[in-house]
CHARMM internal coordinates of N, CA and C (Angstrom, degrees):
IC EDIT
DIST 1 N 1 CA 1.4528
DIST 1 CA 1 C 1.5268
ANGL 1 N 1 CA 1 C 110.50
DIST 1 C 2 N 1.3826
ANGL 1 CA 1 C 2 N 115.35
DIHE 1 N 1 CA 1 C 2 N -43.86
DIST 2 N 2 CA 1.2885
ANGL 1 C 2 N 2 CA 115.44
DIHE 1 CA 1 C 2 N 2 CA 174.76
DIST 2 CA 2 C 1.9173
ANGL 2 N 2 CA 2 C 126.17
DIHE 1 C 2 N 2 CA 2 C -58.77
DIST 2 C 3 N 1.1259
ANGL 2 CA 2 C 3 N 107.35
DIHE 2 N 2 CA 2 C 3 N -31.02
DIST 3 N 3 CA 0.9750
ANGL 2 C 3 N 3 CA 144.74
DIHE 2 CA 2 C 3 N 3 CA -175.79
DIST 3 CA 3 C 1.8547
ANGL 3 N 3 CA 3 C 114.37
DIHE 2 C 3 N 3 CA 3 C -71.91
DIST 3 C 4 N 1.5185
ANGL 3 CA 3 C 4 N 95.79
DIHE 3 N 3 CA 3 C 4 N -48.37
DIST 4 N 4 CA 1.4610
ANGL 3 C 4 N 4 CA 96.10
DIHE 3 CA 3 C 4 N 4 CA 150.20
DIST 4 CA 4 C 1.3999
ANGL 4 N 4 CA 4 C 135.68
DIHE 3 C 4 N 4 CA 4 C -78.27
DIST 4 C 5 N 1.5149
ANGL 4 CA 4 C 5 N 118.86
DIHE 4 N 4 CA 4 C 5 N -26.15
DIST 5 N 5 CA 1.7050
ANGL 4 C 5 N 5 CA 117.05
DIHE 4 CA 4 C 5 N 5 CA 165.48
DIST 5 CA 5 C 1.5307
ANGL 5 N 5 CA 5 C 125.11
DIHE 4 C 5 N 5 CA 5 C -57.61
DIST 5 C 6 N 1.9360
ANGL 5 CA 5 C 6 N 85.25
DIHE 5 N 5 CA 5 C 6 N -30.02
DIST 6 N 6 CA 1.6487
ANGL 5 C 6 N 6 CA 78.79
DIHE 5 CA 5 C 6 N 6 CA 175.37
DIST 6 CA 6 C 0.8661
ANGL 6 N 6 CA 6 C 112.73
DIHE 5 C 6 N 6 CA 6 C -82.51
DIST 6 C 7 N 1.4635
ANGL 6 CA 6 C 7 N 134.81
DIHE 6 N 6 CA 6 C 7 N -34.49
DIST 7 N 7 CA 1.6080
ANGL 6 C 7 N 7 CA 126.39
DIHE 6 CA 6 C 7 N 7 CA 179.02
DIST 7 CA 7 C 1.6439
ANGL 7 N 7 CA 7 C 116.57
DIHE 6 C 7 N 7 CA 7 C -66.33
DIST 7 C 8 N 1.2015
ANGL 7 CA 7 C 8 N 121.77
DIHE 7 N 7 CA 7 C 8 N -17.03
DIST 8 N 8 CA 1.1426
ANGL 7 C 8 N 8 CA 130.82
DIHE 7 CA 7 C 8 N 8 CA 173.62
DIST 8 CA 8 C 1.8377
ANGL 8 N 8 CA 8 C 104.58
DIHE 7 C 8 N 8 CA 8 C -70.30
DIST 8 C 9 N 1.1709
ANGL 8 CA 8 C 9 N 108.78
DIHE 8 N 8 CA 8 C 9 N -65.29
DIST 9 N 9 CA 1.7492
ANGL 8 C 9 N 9 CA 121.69
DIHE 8 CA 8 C 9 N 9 CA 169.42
DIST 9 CA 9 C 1.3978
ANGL 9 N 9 CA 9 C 93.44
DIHE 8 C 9 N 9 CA 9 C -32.10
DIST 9 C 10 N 1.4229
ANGL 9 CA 9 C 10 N 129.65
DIHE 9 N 9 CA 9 C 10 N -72.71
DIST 10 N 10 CA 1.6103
ANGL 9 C 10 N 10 CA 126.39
DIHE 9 CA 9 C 10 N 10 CA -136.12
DIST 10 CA 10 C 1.8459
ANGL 10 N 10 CA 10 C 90.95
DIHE 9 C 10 N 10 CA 10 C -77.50
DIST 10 C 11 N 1.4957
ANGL 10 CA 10 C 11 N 117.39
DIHE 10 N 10 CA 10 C 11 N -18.60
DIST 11 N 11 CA 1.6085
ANGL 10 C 11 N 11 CA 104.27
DIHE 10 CA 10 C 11 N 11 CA -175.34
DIST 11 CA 11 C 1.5196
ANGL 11 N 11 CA 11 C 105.87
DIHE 10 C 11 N 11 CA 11 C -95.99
DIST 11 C 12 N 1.0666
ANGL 11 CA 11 C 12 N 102.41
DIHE 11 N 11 CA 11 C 12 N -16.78
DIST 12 N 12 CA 1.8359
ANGL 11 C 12 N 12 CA 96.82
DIHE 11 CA 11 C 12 N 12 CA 163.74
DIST 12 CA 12 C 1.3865
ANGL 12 N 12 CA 12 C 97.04
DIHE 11 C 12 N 12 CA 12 C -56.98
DIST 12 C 13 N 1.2297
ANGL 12 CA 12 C 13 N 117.87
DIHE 12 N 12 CA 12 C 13 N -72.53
DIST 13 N 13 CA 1.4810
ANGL 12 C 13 N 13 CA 142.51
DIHE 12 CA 12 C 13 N 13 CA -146.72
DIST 13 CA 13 C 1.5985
ANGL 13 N 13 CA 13 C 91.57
DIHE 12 C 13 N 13 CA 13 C -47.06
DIST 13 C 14 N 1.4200
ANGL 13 CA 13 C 14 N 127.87
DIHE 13 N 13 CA 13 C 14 N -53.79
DIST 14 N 14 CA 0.9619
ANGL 13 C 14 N 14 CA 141.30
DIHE 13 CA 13 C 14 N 14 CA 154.64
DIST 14 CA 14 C 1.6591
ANGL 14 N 14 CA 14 C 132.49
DIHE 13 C 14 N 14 CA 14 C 8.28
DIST 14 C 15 N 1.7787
ANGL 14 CA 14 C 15 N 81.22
DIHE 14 N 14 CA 14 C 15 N -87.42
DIST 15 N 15 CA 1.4805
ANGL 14 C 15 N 15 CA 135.59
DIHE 14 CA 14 C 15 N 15 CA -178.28
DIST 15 CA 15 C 1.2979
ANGL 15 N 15 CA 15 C 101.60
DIHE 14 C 15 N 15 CA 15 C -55.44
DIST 15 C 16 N 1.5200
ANGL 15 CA 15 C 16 N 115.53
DIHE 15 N 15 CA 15 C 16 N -62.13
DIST 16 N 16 CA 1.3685
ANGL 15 C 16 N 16 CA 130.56
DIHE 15 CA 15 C 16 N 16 CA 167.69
DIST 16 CA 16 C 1.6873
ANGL 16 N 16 CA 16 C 130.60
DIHE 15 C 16 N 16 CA 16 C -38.47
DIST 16 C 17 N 1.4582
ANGL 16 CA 16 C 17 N 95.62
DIHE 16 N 16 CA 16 C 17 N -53.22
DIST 17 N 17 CA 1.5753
ANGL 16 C 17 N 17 CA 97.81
DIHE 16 CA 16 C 17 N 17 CA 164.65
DIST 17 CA 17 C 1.4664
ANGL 17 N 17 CA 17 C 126.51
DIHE 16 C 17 N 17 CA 17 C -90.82
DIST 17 C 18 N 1.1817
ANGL 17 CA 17 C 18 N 101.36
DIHE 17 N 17 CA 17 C 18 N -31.77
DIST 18 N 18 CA 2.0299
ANGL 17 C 18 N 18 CA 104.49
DIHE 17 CA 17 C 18 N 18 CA -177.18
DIST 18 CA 18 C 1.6104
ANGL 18 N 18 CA 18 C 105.70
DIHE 17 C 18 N 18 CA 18 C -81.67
DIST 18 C 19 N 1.3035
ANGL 18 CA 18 C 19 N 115.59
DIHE 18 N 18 CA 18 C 19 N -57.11
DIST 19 N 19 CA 1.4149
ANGL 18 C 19 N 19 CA 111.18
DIHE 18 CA 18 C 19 N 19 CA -146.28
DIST 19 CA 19 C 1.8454
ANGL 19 N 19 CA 19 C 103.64
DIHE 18 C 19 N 19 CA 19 C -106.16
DIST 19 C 20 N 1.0192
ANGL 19 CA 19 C 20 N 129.68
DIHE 19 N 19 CA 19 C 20 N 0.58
DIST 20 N 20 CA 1.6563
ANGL 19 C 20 N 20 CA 142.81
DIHE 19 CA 19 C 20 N 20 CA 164.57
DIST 20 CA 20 C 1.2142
ANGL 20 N 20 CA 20 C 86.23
DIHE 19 C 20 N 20 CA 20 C -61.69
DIST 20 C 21 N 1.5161
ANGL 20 CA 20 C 21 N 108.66
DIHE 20 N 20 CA 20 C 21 N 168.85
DIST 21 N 21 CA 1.6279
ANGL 20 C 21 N 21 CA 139.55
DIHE 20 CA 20 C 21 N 21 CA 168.81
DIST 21 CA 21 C 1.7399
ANGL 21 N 21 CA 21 C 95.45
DIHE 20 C 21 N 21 CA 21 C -157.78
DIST 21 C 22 N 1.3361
ANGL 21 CA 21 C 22 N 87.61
DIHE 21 N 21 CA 21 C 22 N 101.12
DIST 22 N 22 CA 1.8027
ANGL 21 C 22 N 22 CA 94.42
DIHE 21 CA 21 C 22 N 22 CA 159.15
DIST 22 CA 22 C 1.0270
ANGL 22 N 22 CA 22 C 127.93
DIHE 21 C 22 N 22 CA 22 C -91.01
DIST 22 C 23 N 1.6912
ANGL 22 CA 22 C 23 N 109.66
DIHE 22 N 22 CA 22 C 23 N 149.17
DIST 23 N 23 CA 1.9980
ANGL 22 C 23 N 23 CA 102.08
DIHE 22 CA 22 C 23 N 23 CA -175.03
DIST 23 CA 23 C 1.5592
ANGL 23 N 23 CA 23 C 94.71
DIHE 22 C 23 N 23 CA 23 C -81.49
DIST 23 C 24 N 1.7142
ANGL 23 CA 23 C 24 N 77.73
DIHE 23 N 23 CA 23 C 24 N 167.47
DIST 24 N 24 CA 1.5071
ANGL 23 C 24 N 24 CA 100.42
DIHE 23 CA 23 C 24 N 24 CA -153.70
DIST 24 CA 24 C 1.9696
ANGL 24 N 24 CA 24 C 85.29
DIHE 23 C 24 N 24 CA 24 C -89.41
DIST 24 C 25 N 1.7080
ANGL 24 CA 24 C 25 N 104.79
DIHE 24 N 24 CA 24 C 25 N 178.96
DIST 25 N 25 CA 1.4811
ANGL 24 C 25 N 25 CA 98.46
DIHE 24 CA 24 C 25 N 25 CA -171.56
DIST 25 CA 25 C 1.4907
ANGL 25 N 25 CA 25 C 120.93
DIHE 24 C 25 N 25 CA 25 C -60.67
DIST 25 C 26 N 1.4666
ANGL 25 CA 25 C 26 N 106.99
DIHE 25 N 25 CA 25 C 26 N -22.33
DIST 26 N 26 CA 1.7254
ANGL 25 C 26 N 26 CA 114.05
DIHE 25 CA 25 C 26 N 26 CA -177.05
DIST 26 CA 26 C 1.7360
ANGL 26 N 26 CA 26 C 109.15
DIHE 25 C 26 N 26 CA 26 C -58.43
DIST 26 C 27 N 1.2954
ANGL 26 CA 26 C 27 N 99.98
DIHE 26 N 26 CA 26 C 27 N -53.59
DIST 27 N 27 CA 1.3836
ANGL 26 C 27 N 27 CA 116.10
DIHE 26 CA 26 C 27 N 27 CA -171.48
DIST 27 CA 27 C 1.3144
ANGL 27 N 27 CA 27 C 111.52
DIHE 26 C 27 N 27 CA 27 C -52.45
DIST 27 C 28 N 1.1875
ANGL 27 CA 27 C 28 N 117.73
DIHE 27 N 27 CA 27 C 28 N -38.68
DIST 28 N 28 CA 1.3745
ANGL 27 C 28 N 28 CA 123.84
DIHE 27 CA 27 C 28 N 28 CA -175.94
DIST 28 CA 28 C 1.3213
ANGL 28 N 28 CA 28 C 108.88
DIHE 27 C 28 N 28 CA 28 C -84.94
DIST 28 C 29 N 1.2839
ANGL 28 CA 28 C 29 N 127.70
DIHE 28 N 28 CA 28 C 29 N -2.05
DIST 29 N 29 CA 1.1924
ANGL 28 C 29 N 29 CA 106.48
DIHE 28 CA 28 C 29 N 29 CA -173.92
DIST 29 CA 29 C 1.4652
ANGL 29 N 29 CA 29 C 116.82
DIHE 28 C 29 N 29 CA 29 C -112.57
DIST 29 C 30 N 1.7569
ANGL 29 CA 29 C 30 N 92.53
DIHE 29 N 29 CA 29 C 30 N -1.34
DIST 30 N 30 CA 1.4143
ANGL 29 C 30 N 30 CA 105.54
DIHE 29 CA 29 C 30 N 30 CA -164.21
DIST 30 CA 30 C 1.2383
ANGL 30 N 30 CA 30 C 84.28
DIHE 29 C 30 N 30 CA 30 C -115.97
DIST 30 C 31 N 1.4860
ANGL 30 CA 30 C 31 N 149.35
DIHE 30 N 30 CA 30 C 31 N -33.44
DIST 31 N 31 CA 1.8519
ANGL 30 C 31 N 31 CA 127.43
DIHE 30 CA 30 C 31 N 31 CA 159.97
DIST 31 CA 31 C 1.8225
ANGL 31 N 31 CA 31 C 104.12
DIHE 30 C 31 N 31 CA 31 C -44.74
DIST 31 C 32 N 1.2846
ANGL 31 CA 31 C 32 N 123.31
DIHE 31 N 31 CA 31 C 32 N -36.64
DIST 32 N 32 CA 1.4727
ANGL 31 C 32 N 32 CA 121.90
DIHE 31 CA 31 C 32 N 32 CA -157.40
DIST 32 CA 32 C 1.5805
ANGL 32 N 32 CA 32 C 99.07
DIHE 31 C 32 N 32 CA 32 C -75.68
DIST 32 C 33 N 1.4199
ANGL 32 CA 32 C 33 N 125.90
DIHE 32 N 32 CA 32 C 33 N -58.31
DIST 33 N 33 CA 1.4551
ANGL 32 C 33 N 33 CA 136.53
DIHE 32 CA 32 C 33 N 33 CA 172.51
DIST 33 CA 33 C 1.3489
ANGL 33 N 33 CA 33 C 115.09
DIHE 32 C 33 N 33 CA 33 C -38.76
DIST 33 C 34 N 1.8897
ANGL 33 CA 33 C 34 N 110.54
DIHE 33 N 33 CA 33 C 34 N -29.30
DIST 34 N 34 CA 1.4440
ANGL 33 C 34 N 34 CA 110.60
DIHE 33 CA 33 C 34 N 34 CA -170.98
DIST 34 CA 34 C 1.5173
ANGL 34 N 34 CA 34 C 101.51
DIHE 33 C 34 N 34 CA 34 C -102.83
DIST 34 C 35 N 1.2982
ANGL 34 CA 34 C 35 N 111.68
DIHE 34 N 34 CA 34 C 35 N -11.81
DIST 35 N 35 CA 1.7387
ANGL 34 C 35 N 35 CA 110.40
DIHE 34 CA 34 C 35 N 35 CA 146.47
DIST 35 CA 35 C 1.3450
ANGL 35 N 35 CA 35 C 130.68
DIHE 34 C 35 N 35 CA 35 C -65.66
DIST 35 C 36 N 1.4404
ANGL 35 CA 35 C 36 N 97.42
DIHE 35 N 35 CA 35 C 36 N -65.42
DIST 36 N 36 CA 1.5074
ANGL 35 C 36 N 36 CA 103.66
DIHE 35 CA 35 C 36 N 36 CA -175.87
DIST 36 CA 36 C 1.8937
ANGL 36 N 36 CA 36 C 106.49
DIHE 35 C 36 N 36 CA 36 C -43.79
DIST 36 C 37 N 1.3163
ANGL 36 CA 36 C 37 N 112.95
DIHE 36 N 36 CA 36 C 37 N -30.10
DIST 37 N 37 CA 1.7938
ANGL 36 C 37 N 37 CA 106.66
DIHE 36 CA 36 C 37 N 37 CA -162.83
DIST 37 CA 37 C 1.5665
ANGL 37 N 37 CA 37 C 95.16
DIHE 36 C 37 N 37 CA 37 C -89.75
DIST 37 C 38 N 1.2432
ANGL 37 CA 37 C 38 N 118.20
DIHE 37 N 37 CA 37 C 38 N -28.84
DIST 38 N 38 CA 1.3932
ANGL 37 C 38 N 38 CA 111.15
DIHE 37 CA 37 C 38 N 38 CA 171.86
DIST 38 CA 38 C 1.4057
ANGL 38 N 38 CA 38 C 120.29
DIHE 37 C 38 N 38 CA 38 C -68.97
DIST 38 C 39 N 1.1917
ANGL 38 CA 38 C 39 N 108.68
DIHE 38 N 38 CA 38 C 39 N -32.04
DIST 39 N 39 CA 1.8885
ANGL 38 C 39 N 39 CA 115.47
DIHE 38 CA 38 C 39 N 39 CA 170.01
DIST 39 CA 39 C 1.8446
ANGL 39 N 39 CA 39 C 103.45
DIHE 38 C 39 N 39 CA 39 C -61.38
DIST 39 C 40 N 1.1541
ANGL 39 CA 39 C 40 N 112.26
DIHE 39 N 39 CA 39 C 40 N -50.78
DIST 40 N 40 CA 1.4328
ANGL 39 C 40 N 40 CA 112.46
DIHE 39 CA 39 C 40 N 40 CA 178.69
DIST 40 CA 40 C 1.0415
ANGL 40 N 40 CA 40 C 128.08
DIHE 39 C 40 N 40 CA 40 C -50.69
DIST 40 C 41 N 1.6471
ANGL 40 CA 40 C 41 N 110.59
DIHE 40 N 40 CA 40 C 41 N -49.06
DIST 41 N 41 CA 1.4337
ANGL 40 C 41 N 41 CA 108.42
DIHE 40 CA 40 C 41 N 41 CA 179.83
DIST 41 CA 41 C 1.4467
ANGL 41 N 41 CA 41 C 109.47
DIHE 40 C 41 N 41 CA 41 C -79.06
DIST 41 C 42 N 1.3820
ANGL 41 CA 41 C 42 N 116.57
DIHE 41 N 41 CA 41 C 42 N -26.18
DIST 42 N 42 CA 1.7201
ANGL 41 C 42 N 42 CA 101.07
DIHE 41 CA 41 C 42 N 42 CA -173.72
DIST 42 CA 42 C 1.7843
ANGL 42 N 42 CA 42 C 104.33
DIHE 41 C 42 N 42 CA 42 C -81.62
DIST 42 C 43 N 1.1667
ANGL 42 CA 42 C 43 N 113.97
DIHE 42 N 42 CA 42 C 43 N -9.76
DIST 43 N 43 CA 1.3383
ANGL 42 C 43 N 43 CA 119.76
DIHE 42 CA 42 C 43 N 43 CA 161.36
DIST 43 CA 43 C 1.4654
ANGL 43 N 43 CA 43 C 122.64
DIHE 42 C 43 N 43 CA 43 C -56.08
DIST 43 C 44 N 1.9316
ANGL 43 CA 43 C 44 N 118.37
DIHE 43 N 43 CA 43 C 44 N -42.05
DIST 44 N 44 CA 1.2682
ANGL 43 C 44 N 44 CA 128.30
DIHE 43 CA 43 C 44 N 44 CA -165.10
DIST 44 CA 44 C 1.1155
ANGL 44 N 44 CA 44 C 97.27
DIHE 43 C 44 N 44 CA 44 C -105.05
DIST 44 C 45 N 1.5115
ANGL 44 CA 44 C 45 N 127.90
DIHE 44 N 44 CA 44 C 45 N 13.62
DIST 45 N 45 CA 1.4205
ANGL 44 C 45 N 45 CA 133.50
DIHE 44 CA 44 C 45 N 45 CA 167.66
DIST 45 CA 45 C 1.3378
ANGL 45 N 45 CA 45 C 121.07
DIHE 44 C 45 N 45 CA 45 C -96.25
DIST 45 C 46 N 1.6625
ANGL 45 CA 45 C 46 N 98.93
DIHE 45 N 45 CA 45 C 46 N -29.96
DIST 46 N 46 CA 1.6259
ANGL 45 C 46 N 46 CA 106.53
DIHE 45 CA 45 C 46 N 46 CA 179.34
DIST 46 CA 46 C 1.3320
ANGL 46 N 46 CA 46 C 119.60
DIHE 45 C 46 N 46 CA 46 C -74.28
DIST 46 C 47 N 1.5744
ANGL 46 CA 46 C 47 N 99.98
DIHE 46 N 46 CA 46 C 47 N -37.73
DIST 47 N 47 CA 1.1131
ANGL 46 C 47 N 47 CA 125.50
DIHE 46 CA 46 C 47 N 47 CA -176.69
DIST 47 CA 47 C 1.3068
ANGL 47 N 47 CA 47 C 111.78
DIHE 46 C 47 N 47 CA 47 C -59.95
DIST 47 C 48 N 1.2813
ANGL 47 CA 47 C 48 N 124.21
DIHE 47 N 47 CA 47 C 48 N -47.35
DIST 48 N 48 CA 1.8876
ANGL 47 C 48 N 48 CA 124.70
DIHE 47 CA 47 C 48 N 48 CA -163.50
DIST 48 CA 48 C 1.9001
ANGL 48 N 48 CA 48 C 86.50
DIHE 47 C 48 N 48 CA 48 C -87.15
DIST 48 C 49 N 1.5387
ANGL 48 CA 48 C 49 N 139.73
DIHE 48 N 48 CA 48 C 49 N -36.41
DIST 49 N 49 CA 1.2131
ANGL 48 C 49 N 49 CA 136.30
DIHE 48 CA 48 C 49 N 49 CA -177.85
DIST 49 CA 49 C 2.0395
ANGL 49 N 49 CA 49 C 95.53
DIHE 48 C 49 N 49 CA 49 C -61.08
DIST 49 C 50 N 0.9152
ANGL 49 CA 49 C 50 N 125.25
DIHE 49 N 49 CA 49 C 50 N -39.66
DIST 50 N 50 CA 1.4677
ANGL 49 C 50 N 50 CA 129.05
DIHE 49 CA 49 C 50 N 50 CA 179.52
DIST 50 CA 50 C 1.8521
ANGL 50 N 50 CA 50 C 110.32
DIHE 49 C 50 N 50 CA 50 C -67.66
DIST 50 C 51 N 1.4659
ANGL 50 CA 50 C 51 N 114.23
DIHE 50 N 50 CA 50 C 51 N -43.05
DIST 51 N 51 CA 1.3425
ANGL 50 C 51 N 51 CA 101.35
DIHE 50 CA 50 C 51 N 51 CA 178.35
DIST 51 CA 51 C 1.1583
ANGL 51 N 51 CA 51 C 106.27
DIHE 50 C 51 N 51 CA 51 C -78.35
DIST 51 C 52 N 1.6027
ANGL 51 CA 51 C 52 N 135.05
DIHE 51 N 51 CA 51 C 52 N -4.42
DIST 52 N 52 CA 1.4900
ANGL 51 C 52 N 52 CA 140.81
DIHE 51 CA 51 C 52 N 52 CA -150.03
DIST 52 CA 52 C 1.3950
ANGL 52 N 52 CA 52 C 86.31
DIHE 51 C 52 N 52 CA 52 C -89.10
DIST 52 C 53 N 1.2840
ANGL 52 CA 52 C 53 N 106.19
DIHE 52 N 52 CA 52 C 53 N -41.05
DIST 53 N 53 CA 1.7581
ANGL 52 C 53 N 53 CA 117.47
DIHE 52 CA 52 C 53 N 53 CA -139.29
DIST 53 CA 53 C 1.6459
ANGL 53 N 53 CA 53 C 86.08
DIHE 52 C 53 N 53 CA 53 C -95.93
DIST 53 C 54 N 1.3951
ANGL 53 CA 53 C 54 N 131.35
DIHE 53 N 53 CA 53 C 54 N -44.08
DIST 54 N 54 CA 1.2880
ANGL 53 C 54 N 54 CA 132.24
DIHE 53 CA 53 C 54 N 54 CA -179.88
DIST 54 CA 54 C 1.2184
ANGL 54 N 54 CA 54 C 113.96
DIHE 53 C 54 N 54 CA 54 C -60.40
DIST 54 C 55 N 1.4434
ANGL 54 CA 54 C 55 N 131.10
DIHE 54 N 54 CA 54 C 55 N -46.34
DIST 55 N 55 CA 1.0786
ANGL 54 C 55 N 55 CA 131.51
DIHE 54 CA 54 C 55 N 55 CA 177.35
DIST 55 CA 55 C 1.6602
ANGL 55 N 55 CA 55 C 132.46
DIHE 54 C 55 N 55 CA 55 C -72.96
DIST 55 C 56 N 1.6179
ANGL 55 CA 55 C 56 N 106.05
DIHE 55 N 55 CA 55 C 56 N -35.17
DIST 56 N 56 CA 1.6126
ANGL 55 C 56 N 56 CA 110.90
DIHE 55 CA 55 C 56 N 56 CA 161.42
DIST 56 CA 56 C 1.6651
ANGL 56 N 56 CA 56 C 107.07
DIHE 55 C 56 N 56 CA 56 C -75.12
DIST 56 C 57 N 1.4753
ANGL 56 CA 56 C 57 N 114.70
DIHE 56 N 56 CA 56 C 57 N -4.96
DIST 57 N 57 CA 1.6708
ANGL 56 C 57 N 57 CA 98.77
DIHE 56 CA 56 C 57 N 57 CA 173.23
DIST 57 CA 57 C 1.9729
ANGL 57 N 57 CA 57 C 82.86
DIHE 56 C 57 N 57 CA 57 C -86.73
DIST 57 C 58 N 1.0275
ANGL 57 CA 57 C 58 N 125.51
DIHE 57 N 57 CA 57 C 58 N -58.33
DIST 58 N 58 CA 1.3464
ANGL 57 C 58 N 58 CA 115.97
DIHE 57 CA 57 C 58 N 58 CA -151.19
DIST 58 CA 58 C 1.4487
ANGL 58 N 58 CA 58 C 96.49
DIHE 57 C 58 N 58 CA 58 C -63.78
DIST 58 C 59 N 1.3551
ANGL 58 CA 58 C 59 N 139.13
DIHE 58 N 58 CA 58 C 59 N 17.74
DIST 59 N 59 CA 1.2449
ANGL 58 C 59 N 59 CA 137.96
DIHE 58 CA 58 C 59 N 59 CA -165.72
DIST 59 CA 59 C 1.5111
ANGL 59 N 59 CA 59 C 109.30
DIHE 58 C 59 N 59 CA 59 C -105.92
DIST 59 C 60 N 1.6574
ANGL 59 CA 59 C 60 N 105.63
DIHE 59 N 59 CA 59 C 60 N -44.74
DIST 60 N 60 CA 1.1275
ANGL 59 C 60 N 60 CA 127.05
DIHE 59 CA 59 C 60 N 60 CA 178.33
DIST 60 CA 60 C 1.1754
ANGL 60 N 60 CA 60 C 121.21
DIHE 59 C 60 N 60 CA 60 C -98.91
DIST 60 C 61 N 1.5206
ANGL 60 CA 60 C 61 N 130.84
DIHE 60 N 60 CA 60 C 61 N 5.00
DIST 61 N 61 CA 1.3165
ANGL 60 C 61 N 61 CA 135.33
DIHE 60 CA 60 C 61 N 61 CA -155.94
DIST 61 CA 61 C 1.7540
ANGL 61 N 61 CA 61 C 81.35
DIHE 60 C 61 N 61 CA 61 C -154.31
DIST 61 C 62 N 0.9489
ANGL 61 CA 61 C 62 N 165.07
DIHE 61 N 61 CA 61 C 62 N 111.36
DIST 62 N 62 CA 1.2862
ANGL 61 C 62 N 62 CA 164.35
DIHE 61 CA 61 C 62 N 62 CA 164.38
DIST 62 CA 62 C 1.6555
ANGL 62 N 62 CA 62 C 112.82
DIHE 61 C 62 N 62 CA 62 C -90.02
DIST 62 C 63 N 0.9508
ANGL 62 CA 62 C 63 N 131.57
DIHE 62 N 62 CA 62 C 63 N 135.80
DIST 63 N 63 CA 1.3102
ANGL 62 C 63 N 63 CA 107.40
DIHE 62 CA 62 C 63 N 63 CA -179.00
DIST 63 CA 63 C 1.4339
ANGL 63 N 63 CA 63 C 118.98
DIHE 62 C 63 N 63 CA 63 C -93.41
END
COOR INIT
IC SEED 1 N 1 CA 1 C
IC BUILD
């Protein structure tokens, strides 16, 4: 059993260096930008659905 983790380890290790293709620095920076703006807007989406939702409760519920 032991004997198989390591052989399992050394073909990652492998896998990892020979047969991967990593993006190059552009790529990465331009998947990350097209994250980061998607985090934002679904952020300024939650956000305006929360004052929506706060305000028709404080509408109907007055304090």
């Amino acid at each position: 059993m032991f004997k198989k983790l390591i052989k399992y380890c050394k073909n990652s290790y492998e896998e990892l260096l020979h047969k991967t293709t990593w993006p190059t620095r552009n790529e990465l920076t331009h998947k990350a930008l097209i994250v980061l703006t998607a985090s934002v807007i679904i952020a300024v989406v939650v956000f305006g659905m929360d004052k929506l939702f706060q305000f028709v409760m404080t509408t109907i519920y007055p304090h």
